[in-house]
N, C-alpha and C positions, 0 to 999 in steps of 0.2 A: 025651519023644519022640513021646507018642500027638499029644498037639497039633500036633508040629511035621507028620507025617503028615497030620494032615487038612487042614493050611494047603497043604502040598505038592501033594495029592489037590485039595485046590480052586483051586490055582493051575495044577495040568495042566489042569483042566475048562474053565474060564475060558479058558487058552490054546487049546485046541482047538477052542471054540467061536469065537473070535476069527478059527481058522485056517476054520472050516469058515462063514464070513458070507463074509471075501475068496473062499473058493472059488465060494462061490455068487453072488458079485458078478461073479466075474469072467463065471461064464455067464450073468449076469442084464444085464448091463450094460457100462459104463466102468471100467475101475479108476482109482483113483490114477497109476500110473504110466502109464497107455495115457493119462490125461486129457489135454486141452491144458495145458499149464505155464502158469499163472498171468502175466498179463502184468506187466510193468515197473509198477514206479507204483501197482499194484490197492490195494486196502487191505487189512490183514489181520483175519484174523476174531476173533481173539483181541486181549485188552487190549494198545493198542500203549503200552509204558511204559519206550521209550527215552528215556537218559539218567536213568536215575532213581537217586537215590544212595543206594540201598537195593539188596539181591541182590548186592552187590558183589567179599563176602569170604565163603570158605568153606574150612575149613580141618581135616581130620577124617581117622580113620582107616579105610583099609577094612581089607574081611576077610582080606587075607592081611598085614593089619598094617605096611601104607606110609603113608606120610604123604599127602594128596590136596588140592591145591589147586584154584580152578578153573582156572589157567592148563593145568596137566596133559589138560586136556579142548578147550584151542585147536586149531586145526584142522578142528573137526565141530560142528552145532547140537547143541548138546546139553539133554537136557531134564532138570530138577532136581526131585524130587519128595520131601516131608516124610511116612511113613508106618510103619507098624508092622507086624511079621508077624502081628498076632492081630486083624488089622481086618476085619470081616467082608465088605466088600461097596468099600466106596472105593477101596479101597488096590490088590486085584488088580485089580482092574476098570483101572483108571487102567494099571498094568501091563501087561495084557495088550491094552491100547488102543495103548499106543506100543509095542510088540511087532509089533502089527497092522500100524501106521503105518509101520514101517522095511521090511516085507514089500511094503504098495503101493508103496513108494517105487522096489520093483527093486534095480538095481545102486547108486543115490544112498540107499539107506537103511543102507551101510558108514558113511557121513557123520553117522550118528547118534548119538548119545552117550545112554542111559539113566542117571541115577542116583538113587537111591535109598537118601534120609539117613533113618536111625529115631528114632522120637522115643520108642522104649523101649526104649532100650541094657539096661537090667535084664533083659528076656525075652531081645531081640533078639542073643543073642549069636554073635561074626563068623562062625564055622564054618556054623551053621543059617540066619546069612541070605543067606550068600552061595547056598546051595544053596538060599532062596526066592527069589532076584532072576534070578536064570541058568536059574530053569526057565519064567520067561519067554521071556530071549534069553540067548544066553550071553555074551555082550559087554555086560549091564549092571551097572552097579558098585554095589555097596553099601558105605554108608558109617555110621560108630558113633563112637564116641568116652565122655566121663567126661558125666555130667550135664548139670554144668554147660558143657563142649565146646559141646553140641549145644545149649542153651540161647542159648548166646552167637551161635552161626551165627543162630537160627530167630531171634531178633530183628536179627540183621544183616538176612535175608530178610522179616521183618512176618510171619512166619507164627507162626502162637498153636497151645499145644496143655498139655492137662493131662489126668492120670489123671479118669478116671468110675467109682465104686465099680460092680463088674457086682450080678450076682442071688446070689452065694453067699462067704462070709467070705473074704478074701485075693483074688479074683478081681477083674480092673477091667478097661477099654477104655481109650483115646487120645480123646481128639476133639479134632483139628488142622485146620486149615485146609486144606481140599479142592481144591487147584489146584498147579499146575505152573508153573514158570521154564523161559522158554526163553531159552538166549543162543545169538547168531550164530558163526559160525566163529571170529571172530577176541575170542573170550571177552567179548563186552558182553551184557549183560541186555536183552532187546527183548520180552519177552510173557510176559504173565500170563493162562493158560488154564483156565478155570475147570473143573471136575470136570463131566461132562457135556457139553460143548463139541461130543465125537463127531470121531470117526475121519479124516471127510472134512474140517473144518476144519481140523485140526492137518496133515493133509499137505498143502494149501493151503498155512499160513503157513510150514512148514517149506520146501514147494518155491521161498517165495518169497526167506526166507533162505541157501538154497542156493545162489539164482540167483544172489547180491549178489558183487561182485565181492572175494578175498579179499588 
């Protein structure tokens, strides 16, 4: 539980820093939501990789132990993200970015969908992650399953990931593939955004998959 505490402790920090960049954006500047709305047609910033017949099927449990498909997520962009509670720096980060992102977005970032599959079901158990995903936002969903489960999804999605022995006996890290699925309302896969992208692009392509007609 001390672990689980300091992930906790660094995922409020991270979120509150997140909260305290838009506040200061917003007196510094434009926000997201005050911006002009992306016109018709623009391109988006992230990898457009509609129609791709990959990211298609996903199938896993969350923490209060439902079954979750993507269709259960139609209706809202929703963004998919492969991570671990014990990642030091990728995982909240990415988190508390699309946290950020549903906050510029205003009243259109209810339209959001976070989720959040582990790729260390052994640590990651549902009770403690649901309590690391939600101290983000509290509408993002975490998702777990048997090994091999999540094994089967992340090569549905191309996403790679294997233990890294840490610095002391029994101890190890994740290293997986540092980006996000986004799909449109009506559940297709349309963008692959890589880790570092930044805040303002992602509410770019998400205002522009908002726009699309549903």
């Amino acid at each position: 539980m001390d672990s689980l505490f300091r992930r906790l402790v660094i995922a409020s920090f991270v979120v509150g820093l997140a909260s305290m960049l838009g506040a200061c954006n917003r007196q510094g500047g434009t926000t997201g939501a005050d911006a002009a709305p992306p016109k018709h047609g623009e391109p988006f910033k992230s990898i457009d990789i509609t129609g791709a017949d990959y990211a298609r099927e996903l199938s896993l449990t969350d923490a209060d132990g439902n079954r979750r498909t993507l269709a259960d997520f139609k209706g809202k962009v929703t963004v998919v993200f492969f991570g671990y509670m014990q990642c030091p720096d990728v995982c909240p980060t990415t988190m508390a970015e699309l946290a950020a992102v549903k906050g510029e977005l205003g009243a259109d970032g209810a339209r959001v969908q976070g989720v959040f599959v582990t790729v260390d079901p052994e640590r990651d158990k549902p009770e403690i992650l649901k309590a690391y995903v939600t101290a983000f936002d509290p509408s993002f969903v975490a998702l777990t399953g048997t090994l091999d489960e999540i094994k089967t999804v992340a090569r549905n999605f191309k996403v790679f990931f294997a233990k890294v022995p840490g610095k002391t006996e029994g101890s190890y890290l994740m290293d997986h593939t540092a980006g996000s699925y986004i799909f449109d309302a009506k559940g297709r896969v349309r963008l692959f955004t890589r880790y570092g992208t930044g805040a303002p692009a992602l509410v770019h392509d998400i205002k522009l998959l908002l726009a699309e007609p549903q």
